[in-house]
C-alpha positions in Angstrom: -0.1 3.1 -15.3 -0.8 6.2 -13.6 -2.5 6.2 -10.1 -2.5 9.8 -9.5 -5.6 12.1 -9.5 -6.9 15.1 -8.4 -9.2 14.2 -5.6 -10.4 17.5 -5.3 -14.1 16.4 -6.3 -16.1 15.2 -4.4 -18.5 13.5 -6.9 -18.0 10.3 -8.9 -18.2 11.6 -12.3 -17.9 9.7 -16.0 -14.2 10.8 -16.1 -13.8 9.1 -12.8 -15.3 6.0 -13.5 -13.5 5.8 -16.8 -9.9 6.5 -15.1 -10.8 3.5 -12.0 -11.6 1.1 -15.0 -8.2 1.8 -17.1 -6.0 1.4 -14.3 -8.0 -1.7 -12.8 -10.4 -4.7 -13.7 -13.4 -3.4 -12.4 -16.3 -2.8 -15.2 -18.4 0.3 -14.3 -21.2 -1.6 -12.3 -18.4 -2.7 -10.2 -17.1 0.6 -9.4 -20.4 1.5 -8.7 -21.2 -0.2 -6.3 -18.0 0.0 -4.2 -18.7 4.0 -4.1 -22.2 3.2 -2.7 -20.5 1.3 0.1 -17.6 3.9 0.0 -20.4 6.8 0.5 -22.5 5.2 3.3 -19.1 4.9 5.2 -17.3 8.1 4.5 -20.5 10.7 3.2 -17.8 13.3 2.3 -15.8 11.2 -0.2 -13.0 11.4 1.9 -11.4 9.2 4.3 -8.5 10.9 6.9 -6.0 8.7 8.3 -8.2 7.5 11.5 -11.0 6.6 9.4 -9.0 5.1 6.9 -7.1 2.6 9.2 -11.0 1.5 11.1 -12.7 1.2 7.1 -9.3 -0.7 5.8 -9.2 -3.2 8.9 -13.4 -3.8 8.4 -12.2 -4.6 4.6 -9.8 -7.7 6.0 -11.9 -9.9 7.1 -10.8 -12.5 10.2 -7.6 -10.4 10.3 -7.5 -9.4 14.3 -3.7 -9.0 13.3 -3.9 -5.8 10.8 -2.3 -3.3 13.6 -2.8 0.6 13.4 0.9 1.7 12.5 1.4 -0.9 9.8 -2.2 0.5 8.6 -1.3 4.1 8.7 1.5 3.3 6.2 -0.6 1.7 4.2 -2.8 5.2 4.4 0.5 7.2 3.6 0.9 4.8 0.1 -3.1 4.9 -0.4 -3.0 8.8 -0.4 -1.0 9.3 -3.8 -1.4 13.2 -4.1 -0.5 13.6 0.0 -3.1 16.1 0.8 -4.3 14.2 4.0 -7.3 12.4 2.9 -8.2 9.4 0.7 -11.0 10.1 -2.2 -12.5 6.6 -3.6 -10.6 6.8 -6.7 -7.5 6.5 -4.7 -9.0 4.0 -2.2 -10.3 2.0 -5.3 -7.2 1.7 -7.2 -5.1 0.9 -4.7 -7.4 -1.4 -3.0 -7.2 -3.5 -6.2 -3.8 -3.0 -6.7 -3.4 -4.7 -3.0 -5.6 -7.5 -3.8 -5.8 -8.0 -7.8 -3.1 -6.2 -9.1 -0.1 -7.6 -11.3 2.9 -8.7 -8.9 4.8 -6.1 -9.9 2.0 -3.4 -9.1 1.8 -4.9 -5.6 6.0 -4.9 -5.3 5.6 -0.8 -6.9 2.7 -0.4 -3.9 4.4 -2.1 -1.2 7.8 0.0 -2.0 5.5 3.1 -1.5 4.6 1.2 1.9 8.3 1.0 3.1 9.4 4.2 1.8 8.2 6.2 4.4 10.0 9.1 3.7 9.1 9.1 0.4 12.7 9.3 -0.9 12.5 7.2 -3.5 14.6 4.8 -1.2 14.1 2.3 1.2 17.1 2.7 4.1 17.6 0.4 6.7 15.6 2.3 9.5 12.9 2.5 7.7 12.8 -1.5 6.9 14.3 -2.5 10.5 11.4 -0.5 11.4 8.7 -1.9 9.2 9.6 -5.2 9.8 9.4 -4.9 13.3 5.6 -3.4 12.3 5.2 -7.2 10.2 7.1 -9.5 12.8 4.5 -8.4 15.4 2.0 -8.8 13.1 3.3 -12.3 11.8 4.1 -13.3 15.3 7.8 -13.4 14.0 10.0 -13.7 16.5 13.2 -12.6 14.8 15.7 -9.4 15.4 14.4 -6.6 12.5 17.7 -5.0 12.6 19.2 -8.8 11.6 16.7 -9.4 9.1 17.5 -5.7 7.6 21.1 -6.1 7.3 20.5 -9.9 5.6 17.9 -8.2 3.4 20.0 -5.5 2.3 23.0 -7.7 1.7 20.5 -9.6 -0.5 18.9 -7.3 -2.5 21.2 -3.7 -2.3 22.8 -4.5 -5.8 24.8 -1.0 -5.7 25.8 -1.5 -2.5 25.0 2.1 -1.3 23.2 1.6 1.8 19.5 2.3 0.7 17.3 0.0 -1.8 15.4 1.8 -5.0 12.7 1.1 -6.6 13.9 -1.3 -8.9 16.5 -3.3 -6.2 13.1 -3.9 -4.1 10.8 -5.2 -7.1 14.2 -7.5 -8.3 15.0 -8.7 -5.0 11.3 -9.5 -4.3 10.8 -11.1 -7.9 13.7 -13.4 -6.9 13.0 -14.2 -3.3 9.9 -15.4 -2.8 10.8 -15.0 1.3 11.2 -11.6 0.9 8.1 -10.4 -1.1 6.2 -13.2 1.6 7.2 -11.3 4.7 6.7 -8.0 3.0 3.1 -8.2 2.7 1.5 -9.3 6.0 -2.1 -9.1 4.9 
């Protein structure tokens, strides 16, 4: 599937509405009426980061726990052409992604969480460093740097210090722990 768009418009057109319902389950009254609620809470179609993180926590309900640097990353995955803002197409597709998609859709989104450099690689700052974010969040009182290095000797098939694309969605296919602790909402 392909989740990119330009999100230069600012209107919903038939194009758009077409595109959300290929890459997602929603049928077109659905997408609708998410973009209703989408306009009354962002009337320029766009969300920026701050806005972003206060809509997406309002979206989890009884979650007190959804903290503002794990939901910036989330923002950074959310925003697939990086131009700063979030346009409902993006929102929509990755909001279902997040809570309908395929597991492997969610494993492709939550690499794109955990990647924050947007290397194509996940090192072991950037997880010691997101799993400090979900430990806090988890009220996990384990050493991220410990739970890094056990990770990577895990899942790191090549051995090279950094974990692609396809090591993270195999190592989280095979341990259930793993793809668990990865995703704290």
């Amino acid at each position: 599937m392909n989740y990119r768009r330009d999100s230069a418009k600012k209107n919903l057109s038939e194009d758009d509405i077409e595109f959300i319902a290929a890459n997602t389950d929603f049928d077109r009254n659905q997408i609708l009426e998410w973009y209703e609620e989408f306009r009354q809470k962002c009337p320029n179609n766009q969300l920026n980061k701050a806005s972003f993180v206060k809509f997406y926590k309002s979206l989890i309900p009884g979650d007190s726990k959804a903290e503002d640097s794990f939901c910036e990353h989330v923002f950074s995955a959310f925003d697939t052409d990086n131009n700063g803002y979030i346009d409902f197409s993006e929102f929509l597709i990755a909001f279902w992604i997040r809570s309908k998609g395929s597991l492997k859709d969610k494993l492709n989104w939550l690499f794109d969480i955990y990647d924050m450099d947007k290397s194509n690689y996940i090192t072991p700052w950037e997880l010691s460093r997101m799993l400090r974010l979900v430990f806090s969040m988890k009220s996990i009182n384990d050493d991220p740097y410990l739970a890094s290095k056990q990770i990577f000797d895990d899942i790191d098939r090549s051995k090279d210090g950094r974990l692609t694309r396809q090591e993270f969605i195999a190592g989280c296919t095979k341990y259930e722990k793993y793809r668990n602790l990865f995703a704290p909402f």
